[in-house]
Residue frames as qw, qx, qy, qz and C-alpha x, y, z in Angstrom:
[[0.000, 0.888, 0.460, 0.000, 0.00, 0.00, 0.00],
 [0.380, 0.619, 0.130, 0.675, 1.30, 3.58, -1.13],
 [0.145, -0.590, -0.539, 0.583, 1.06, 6.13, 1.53],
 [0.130, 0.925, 0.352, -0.054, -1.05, 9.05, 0.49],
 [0.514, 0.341, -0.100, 0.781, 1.20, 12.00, -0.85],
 [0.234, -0.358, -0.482, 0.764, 1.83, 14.73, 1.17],
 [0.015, -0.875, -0.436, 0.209, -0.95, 17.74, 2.11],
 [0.376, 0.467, 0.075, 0.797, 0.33, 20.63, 0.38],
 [0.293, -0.833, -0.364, 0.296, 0.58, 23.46, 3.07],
 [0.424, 0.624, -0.012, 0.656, 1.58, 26.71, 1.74],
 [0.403, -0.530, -0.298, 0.684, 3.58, 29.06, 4.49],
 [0.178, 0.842, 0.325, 0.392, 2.04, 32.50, 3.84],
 [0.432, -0.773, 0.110, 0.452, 5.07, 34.46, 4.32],
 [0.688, 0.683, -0.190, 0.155, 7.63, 35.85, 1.54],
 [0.333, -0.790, 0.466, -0.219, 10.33, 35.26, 4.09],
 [0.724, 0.309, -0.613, 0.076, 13.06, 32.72, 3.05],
 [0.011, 0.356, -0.785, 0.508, 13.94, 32.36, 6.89],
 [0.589, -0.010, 0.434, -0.682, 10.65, 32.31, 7.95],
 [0.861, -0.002, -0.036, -0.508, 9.70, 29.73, 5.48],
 [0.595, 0.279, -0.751, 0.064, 12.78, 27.96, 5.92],
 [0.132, -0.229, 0.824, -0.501, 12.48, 27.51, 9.98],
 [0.807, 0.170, 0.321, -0.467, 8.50, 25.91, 9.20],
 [0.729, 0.340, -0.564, -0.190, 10.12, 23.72, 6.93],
 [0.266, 0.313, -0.781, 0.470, 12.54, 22.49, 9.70],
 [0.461, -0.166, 0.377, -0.786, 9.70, 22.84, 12.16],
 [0.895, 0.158, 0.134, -0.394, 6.72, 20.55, 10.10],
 [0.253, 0.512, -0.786, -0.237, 9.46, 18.04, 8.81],
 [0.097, 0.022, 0.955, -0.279, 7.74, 15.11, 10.88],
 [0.480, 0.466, 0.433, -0.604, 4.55, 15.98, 9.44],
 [0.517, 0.292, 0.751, 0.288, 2.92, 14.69, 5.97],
 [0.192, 0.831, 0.007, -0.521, 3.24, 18.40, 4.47],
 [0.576, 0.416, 0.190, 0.677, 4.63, 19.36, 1.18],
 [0.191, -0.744, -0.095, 0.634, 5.70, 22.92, 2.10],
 [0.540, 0.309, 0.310, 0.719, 5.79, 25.68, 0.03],
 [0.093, -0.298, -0.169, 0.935, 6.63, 29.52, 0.32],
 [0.374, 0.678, 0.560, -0.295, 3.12, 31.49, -0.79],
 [0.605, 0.639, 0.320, 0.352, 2.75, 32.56, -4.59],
 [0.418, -0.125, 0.135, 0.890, 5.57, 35.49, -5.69],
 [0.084, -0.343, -0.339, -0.872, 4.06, 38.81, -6.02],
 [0.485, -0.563, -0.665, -0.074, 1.23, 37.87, -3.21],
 [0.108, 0.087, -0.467, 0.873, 1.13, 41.00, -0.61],
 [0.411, -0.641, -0.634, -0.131, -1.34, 40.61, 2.01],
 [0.068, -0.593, 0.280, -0.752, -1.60, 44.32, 4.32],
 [0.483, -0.414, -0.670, 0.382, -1.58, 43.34, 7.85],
 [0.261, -0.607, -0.023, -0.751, -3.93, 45.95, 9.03],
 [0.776, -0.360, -0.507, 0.109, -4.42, 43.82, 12.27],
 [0.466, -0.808, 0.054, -0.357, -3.92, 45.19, 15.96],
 [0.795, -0.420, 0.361, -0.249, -2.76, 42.08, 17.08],
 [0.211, 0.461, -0.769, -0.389, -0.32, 39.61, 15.76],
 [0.391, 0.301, 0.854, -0.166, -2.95, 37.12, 16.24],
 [0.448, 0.756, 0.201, -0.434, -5.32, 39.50, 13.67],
 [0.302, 0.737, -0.459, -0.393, -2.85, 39.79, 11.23],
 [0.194, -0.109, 0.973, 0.055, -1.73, 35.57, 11.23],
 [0.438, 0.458, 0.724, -0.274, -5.41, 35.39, 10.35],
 [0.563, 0.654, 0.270, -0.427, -5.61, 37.58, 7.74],
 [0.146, 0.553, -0.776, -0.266, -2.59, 36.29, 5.85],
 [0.302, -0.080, 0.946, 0.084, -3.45, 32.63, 6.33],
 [0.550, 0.616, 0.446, -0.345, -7.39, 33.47, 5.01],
 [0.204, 0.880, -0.211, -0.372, -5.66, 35.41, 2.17],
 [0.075, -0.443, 0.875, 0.179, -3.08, 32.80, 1.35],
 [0.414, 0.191, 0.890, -0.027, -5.28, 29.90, 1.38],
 [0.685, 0.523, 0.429, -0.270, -8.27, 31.50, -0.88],
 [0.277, 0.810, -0.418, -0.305, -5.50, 33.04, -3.54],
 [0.164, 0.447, -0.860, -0.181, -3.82, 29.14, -3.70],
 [0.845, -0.134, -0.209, -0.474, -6.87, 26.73, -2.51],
 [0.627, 0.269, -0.698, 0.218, -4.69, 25.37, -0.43],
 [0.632, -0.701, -0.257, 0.206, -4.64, 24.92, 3.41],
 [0.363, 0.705, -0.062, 0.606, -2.17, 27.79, 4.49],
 [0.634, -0.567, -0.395, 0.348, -0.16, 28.47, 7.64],
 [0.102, 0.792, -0.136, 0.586, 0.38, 32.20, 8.52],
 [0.577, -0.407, -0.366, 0.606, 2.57, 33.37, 11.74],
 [0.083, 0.864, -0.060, 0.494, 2.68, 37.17, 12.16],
 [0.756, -0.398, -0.302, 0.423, 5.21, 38.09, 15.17],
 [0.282, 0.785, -0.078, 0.546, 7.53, 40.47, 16.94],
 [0.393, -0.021, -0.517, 0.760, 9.38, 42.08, 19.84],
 [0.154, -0.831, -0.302, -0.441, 7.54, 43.81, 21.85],
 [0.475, 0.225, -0.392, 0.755, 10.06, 45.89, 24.15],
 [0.379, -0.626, -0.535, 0.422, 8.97, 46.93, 28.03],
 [0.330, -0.414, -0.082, 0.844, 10.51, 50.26, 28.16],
 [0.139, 0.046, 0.633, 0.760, 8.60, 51.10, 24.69],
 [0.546, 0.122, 0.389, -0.732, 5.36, 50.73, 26.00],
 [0.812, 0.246, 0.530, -0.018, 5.44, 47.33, 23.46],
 [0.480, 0.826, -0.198, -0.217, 6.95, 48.82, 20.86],
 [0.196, 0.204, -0.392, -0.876, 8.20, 47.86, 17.90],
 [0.576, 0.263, 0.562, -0.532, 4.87, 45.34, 18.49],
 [0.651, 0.481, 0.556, 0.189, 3.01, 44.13, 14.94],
 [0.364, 0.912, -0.120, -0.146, 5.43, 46.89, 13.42],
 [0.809, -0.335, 0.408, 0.257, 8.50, 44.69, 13.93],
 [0.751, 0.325, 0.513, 0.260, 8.82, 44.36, 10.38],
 [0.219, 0.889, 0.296, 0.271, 8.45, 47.37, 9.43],
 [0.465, -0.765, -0.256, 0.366, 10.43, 48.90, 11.80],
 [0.096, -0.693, 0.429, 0.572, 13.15, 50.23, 9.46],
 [0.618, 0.548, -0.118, -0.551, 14.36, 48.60, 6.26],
 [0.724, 0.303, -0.618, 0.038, 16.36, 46.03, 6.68],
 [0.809, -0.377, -0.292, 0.342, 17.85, 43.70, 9.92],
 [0.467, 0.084, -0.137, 0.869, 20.97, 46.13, 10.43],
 [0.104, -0.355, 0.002, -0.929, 19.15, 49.32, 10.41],
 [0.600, -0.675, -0.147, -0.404, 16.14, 47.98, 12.68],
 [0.763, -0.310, -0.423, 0.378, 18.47, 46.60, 15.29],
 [0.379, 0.027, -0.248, 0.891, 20.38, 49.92, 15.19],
 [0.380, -0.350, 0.098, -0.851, 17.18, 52.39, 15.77],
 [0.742, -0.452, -0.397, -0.295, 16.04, 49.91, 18.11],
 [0.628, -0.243, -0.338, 0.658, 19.55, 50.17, 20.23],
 [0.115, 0.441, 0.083, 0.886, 19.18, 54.01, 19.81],
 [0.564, -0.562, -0.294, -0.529, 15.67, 54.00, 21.34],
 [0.854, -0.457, -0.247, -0.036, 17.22, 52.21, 24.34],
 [0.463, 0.440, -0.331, 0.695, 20.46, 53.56, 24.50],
 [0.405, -0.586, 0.342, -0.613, 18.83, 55.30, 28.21],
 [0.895, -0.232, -0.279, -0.261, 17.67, 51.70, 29.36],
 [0.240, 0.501, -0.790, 0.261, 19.32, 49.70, 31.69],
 [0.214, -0.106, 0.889, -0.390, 18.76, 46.35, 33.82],
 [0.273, 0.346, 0.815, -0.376, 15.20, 45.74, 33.51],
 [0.464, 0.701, 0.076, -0.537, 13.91, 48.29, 31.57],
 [0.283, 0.372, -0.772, -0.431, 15.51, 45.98, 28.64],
 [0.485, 0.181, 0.814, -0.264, 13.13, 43.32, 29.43],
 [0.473, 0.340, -0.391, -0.713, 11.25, 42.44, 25.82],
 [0.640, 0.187, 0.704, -0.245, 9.03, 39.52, 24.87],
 [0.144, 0.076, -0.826, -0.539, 9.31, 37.57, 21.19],
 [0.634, 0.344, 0.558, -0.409, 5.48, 36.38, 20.89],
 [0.255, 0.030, -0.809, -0.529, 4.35, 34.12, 17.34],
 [0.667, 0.291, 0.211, -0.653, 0.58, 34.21, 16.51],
 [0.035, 0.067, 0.891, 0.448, -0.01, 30.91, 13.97],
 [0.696, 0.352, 0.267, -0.566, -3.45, 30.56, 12.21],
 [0.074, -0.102, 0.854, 0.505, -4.23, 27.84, 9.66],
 [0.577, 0.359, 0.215, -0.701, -6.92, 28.06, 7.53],
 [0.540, 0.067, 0.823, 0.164, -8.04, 25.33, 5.36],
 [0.256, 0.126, 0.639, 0.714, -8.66, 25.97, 1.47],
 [0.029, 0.691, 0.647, 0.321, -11.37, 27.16, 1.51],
 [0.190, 0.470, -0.300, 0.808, -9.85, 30.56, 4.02],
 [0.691, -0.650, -0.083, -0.305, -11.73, 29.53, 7.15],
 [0.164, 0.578, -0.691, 0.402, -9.31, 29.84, 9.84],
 [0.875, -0.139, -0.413, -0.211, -9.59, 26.01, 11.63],
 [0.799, -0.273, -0.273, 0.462, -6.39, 26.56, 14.15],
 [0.085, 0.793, -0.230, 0.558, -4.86, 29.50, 16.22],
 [0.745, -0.381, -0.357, 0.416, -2.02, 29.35, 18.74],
 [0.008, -0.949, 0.195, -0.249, 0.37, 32.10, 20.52],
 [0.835, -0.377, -0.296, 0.270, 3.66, 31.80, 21.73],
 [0.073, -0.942, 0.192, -0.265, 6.15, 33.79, 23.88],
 [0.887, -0.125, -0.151, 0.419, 9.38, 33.94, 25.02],
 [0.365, -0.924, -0.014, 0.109, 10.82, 36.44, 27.56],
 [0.754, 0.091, -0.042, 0.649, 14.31, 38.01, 27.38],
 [0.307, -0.764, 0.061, 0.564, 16.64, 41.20, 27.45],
 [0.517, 0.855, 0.013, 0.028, 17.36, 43.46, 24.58],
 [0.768, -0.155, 0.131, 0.608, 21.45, 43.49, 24.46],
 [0.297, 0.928, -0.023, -0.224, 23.22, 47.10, 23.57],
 [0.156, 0.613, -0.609, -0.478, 25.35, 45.57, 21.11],
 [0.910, 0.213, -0.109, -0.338, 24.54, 42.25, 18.67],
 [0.185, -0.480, 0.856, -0.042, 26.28, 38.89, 19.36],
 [0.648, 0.228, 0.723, -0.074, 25.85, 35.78, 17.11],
 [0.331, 0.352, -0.522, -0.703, 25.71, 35.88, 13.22],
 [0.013, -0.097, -0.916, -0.388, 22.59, 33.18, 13.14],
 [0.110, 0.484, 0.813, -0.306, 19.27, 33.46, 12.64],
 [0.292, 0.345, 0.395, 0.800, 17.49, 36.69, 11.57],
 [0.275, -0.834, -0.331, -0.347, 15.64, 39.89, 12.22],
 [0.175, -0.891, 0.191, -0.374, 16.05, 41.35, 15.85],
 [0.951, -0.239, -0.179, 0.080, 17.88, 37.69, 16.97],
 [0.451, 0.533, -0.377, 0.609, 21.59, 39.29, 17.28],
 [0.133, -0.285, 0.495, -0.810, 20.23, 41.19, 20.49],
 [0.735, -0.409, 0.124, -0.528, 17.55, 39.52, 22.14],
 [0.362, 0.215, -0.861, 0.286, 19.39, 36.96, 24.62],
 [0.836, -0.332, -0.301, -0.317, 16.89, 34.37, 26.52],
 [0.040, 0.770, -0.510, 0.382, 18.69, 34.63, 29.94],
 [0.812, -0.342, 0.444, -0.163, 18.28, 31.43, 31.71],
 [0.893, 0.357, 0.065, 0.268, 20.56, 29.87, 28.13],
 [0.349, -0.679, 0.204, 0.613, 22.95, 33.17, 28.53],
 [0.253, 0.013, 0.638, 0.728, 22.79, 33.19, 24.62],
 [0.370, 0.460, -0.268, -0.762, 21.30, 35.71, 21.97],
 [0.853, 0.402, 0.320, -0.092, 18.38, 33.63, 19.24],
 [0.525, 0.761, -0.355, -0.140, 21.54, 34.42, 17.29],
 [0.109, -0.704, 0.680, -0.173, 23.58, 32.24, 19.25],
 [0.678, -0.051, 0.676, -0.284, 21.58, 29.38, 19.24],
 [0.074, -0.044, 0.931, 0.355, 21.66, 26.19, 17.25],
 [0.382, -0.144, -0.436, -0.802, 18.47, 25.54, 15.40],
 [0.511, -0.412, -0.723, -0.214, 17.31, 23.05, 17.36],
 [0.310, -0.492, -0.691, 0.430, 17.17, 24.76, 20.80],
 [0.259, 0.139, -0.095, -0.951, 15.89, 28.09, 19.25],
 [0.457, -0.174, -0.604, -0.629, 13.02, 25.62, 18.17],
 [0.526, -0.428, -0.727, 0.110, 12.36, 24.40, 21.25],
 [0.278, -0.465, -0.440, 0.716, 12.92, 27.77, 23.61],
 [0.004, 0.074, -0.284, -0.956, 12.04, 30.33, 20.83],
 [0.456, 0.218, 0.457, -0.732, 8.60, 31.79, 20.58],
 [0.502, 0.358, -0.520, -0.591, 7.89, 30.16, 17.51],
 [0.326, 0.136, -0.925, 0.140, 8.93, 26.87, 18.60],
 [0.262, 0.193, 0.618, -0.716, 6.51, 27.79, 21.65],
 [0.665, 0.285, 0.110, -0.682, 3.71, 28.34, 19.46],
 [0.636, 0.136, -0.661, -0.375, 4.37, 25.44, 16.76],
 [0.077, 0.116, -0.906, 0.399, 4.48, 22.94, 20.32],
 [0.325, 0.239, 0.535, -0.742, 1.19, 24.18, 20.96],
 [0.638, 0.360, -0.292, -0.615, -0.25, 24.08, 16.86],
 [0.290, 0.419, -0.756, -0.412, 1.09, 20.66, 16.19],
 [0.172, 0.210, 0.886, -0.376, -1.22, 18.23, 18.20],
 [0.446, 0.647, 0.353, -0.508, -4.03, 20.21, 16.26],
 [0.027, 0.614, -0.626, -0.481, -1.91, 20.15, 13.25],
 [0.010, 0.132, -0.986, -0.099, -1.50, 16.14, 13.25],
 [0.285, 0.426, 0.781, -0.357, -5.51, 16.05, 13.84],
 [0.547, 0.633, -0.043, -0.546, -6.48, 18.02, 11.17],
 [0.317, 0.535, -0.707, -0.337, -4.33, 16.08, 8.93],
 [0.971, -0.008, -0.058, -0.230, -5.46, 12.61, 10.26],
 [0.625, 0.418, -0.594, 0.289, -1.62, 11.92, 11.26],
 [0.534, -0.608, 0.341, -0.478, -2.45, 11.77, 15.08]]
């Protein structure tokens, strides 16, 4: 007997990191993965990075009729009042420049007031853009005032998860997947994941 081919699950991001670490993530799962159609911009008008995961994955799925996993995240930095929050992305124009007007902004901080929280919203909606799963995770740390580590991507250089003493830049993939907010949230999607698929 054949096994069934895999569920096509499109990652509704244009982010080569982002869709490589859900590759690495669902690998144990009967997925074909694939990054969401070139040219596809979905406006994350959303409040919330829960709102915005939703309206990317709804978007993604009805534009490919596929099932469609969307993550929307960010930093969201005590001393900021959450800021740079579901502007993360945005925050400047590239990795280099947002780390540096994010050390700027904090350049007064010290001890505590660098406290900051990584949080990852997932939604999957199923072809048809009803959203059928939604998780959050989070993972607490300290904003560093200089970057240390050359892996990962975004604001990972500086944000060091102090019970590991290492920056998400410092970390090997597999215990950024397991301590990183992402990792946090996919721990929490994949039990619903493996049930939607029938791979429970």
């Amino acid at each position: 007997m054949t096994a069934p081919a895999p569920t096509p699950l499109v990652i509704a991001s244009g982010n080569a990191g982002k869709v490589r670490e859900f590759a690495h993530l669902l690998a144990a799962l009967p997925l074909e993965i694939r990054p969401q159609p070139e040219g596809l911009e979905v406006e994350e008008t959303g409040s919330t990075f829960a709102e915005n995961a939703r309206l990317k994955a709804t978007a993604v799925a009805l534009a490919t009729g596929c099932w469609a996993l969307a993550d929307d995240s960010g930093l969201a930095v005590d001393a900021m009042g959450g800021a740079p929050g579901v502007h993360s992305a945005r925050y400047a124009a590239s990795d280099p420049e947002r780390i540096a007007r994010l050390l700027r902004e904090l350049a007064a901080a010290r001890g505590p007031e660098r406290r900051a929280q990584f949080s990852a919203a997932l939604a999957v909606a199923d072809p048809s853009g009803a959203i059928v799963l939604e998780v959050e995770g989070h993972c607490p740390g300290l904003i560093l005032e200089a970057p240390r580590g050359s892996g990962g991507f975004g604001y990972d250089p500086v944000f060091l998860v102090p019970e590991t003493g290492l920056t998400f830049a410092e970390m090997d993939k597999a215990t950024k997947g397991r301590i990183g907010h992402r990792g946090r949230a996919f721990a929490l999607l994949e039990p619903g994941l493996r049930e939607l698929l029938g791979a429970g």
